[in-house]
C-alpha positions as CSV (number, residue, x, y, z in Angstrom):
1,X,-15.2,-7.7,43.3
2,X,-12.2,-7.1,41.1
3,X,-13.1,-6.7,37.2
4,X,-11.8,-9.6,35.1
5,X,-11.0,-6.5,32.3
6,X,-8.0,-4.4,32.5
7,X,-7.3,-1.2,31.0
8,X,-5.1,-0.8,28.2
9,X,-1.5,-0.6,29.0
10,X,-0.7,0.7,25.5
11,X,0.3,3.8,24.7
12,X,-2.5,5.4,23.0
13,X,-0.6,6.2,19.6
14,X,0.2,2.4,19.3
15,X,-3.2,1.2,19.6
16,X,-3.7,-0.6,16.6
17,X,-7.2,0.7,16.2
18,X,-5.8,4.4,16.2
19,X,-2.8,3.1,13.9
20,X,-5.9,2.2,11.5
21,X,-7.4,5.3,12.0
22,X,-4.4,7.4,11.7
23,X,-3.2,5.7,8.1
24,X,-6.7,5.6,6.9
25,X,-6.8,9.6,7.6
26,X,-3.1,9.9,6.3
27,X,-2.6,11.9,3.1
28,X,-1.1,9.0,1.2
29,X,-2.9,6.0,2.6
30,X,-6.3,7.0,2.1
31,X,-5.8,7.4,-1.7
32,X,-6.1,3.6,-1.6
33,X,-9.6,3.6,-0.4
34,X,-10.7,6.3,-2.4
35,X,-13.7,5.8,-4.4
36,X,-12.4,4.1,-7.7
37,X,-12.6,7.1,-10.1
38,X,-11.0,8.9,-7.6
39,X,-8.4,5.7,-7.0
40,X,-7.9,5.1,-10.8
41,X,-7.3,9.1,-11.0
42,X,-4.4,9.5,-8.8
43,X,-2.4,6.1,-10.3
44,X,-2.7,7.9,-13.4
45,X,-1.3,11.4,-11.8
46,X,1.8,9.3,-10.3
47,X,2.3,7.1,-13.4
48,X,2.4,10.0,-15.7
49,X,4.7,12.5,-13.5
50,X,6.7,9.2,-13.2
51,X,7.4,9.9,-17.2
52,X,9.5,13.1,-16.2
53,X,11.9,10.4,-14.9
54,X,11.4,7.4,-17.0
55,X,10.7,9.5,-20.4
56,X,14.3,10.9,-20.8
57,X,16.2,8.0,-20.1
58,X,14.1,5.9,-22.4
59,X,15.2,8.7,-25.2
60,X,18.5,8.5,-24.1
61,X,18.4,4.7,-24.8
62,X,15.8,4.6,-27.5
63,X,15.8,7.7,-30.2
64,X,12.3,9.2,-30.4
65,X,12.7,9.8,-34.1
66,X,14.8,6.0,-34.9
67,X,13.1,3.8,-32.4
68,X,9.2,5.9,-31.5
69,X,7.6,2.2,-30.2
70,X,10.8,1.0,-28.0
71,X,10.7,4.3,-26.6
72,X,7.2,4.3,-25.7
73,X,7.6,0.8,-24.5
74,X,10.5,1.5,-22.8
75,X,8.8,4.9,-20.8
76,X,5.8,3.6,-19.9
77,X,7.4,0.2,-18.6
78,X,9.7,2.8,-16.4
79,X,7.1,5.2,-15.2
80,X,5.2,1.6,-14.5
81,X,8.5,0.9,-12.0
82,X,8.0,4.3,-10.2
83,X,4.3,3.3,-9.9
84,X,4.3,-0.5,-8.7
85,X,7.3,1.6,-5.9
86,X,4.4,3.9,-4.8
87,X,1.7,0.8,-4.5
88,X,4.2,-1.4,-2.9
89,X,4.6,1.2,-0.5
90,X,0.7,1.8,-0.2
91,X,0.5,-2.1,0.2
92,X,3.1,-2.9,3.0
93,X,1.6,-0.1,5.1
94,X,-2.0,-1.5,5.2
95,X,-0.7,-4.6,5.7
96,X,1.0,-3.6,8.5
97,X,-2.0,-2.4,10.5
98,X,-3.8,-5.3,9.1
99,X,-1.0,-7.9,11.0
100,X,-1.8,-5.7,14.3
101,X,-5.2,-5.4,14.1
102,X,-5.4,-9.3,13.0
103,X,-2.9,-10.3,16.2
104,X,-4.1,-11.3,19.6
105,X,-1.5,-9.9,21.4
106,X,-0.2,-6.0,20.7
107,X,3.6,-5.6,20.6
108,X,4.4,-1.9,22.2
109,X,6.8,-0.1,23.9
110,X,6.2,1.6,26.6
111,X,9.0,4.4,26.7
112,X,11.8,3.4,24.4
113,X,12.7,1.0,22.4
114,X,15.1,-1.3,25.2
115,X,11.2,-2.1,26.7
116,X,9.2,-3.3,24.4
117,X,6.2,-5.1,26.1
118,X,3.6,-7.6,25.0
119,X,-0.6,-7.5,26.2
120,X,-2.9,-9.8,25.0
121,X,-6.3,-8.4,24.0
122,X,-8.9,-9.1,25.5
123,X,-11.7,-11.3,23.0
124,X,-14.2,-8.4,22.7
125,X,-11.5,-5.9,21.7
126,X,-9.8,-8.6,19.2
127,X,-13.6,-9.2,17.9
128,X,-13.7,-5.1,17.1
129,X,-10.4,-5.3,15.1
130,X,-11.0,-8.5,12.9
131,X,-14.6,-7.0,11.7
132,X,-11.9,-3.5,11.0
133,X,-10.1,-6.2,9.3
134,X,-12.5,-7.6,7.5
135,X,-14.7,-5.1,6.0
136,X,-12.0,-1.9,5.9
137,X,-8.6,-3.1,5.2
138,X,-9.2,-6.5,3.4
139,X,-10.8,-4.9,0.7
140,X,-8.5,-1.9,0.3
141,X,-5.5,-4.8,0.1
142,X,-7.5,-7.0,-2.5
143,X,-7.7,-3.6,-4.7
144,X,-4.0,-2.7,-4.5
145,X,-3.4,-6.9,-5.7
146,X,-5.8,-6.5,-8.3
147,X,-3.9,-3.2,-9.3
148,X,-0.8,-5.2,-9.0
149,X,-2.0,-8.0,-11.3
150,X,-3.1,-5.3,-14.0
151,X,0.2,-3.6,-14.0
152,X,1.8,-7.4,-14.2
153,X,-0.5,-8.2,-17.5
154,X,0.4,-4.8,-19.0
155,X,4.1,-5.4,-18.7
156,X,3.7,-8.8,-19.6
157,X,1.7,-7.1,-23.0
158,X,4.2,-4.6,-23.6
159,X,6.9,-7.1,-23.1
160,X,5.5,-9.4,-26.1
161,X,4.9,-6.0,-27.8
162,X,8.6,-5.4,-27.7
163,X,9.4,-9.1,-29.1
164,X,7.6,-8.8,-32.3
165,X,9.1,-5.7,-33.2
């Protein structure tokens, strides 16, 4: 009697599960699942080295010594660019894995990219990935939007900030 399973015919590197595993082990992906000291720590690192960059053209544009609250405006609301680049970088690559993991058929190529091949997964293996889904990568994504939303109401503030002086 034949087995109503087959094997995988994906290459092990595409997997989607070892995708997951790979970008949650990554050096820059796992900072987004980080325990939220540890999260809220490195936003901070990147924001402020982010002011080597944003703080002297915000000089250049505001005086320090004529204009001290547009240039601080100005700086943080650039090193806050350079930030929301880093999490929207964080965010498309979770989401990523989480549109493989979330599919029911794997998209891989078996040698190059002229042979690209499709393989349905079978229902216990689609199971596995959508609890991954669920309970790792769902909740990492709903802290990078929350992040997102706090960096939106902080330039939003700084914005009116800027108005009334």
């Amino acid at each position: 009697m034949k087995s109503s399973v087959s094997p995988c015919p994906v290459p092990f590197e595409q997997q989607p599960l070892n995708e997951y595993q790979e970008l949650k082990e990554s050096w820059f992906f796992r900072w987004s699942a980080l325990g939220l000291p540890q999260y809220i720590r490195k936003l901070l690192w990147i924001w402020g080295w982010s002011w080597l960059l944003a703080g002297p053209i915000a000089a250049a544009s505001f005086p320090i010594a004529k204009h001290p609250a547009q240039f601080a405006l100005a700086g943080t609301a650039g090193a806050a660019l350079c930030l929301s680049l880093v999490l929207l970088r964080l965010y498309l690559g979770w989401t990523y894995i989480q549109s493989r993991l979330s599919a029911a058929t794997i998209f891989y190529e078996e040698s190059g990219w002229y042979d690209g091949q499709l393989w349905a997964k079978p229902p216990a293996m689609l199971a596995q990935d959508q609890l991954v889904v669920t309970y790792q990568i769902q909740p990492v994504l709903k802290r990078l939007t929350r992040t997102f939303g706090i960096l939106a109401i902080g330039l939003l503030a700084g914005w009116g900030i800027w108005n009334v002086l």
